[in-house]
C-alpha distance (Angstrom), angle and dihedral (degrees) to the residues before:
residue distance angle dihedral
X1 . . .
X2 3.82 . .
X3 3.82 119.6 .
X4 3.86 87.2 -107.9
X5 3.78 90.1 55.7
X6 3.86 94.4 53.9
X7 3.85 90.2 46.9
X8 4.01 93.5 53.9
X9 4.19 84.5 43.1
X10 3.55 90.7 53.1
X11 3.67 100.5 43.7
X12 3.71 91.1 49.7
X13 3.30 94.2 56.5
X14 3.63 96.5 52.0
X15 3.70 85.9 52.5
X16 3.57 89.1 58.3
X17 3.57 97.0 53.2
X18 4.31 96.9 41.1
X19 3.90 91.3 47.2
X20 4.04 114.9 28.0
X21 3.65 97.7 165.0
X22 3.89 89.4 59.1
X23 3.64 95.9 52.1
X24 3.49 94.4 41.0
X25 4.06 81.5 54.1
X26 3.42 95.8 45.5
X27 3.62 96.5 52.7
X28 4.09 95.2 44.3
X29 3.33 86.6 56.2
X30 3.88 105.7 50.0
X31 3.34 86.9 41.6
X32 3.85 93.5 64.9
X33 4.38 82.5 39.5
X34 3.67 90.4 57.4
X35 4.15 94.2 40.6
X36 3.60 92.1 50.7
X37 3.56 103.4 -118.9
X38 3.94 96.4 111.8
X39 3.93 113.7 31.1
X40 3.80 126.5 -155.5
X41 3.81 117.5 -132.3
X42 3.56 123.6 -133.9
X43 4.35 90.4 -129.1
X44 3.68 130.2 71.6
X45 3.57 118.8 -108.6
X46 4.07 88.1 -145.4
X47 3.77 99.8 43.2
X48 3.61 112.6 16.0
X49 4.01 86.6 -122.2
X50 3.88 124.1 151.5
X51 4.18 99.1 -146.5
X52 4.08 88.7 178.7
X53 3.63 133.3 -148.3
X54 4.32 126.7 -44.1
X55 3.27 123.9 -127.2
X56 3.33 93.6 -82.8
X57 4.37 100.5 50.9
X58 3.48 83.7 -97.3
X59 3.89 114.2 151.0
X60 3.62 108.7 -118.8
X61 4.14 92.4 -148.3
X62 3.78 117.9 107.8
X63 3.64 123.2 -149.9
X64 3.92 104.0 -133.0
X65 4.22 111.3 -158.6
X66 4.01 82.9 -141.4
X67 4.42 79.6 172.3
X68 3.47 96.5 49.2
X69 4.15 141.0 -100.9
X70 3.56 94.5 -73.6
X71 4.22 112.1 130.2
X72 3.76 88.3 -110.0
X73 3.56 97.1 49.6
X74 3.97 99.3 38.3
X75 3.51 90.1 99.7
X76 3.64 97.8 43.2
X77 3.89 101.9 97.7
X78 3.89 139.4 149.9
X79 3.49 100.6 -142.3
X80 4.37 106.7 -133.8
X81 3.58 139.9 174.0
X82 3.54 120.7 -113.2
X83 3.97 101.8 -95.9
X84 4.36 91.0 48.5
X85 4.03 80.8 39.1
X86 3.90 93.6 55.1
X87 4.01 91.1 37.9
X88 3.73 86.9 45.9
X89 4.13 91.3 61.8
X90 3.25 99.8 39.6
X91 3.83 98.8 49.5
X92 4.46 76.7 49.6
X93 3.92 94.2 45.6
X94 4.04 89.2 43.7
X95 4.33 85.6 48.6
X96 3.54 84.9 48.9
X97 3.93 101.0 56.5
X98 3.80 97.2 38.9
């Protein structure tokens, strides 16, 4: 395991403990992605952009819980690519401090 490996590892698991609801989201709702029930498109929902596939066939669309973590919401997403995603929280983090 490289060093970077052990750093994302350890920072996810933090995550997990500082913010339950969210993993508990998170996981509900890949778990429904990787079943088939819910299917991620290929286009942002914000700006109609096709960000493509990683390096390893990951999709590169993030679900964003835009109603919350809550169980009735954790499959409530607007599915984003990373630059809407990132402009997304940080127009919700800015909200949240005014």
């Amino acid at each position: 395991m490289t060093t970077a490996q052990h750093r994302r590892r350890m920072k996810l698991r933090e995550e997990r403990t500082k913010w339950p609801l969210k993993d508990k989201a998170r996981n509900k709702l890949l778990a429904e992605v990787y079943a088939g029930r819910i299917i991620r498109p290929t286009i942002c929902q914000e700006c109609d952009a096709t960000p493509g596939y990683d390096a390893a066939g990951r999709c590169l669309i993030q679900g964003d819980h835009h109603m919350g973590y809550e169980p009735e919401n954790a499959l409530n997403v607007r599915w984003l690519c990373n630059k809407c995603h990132c402009k997304v929280e940080k127009t919700r983090r800015d909200e949240s401090e005014a």
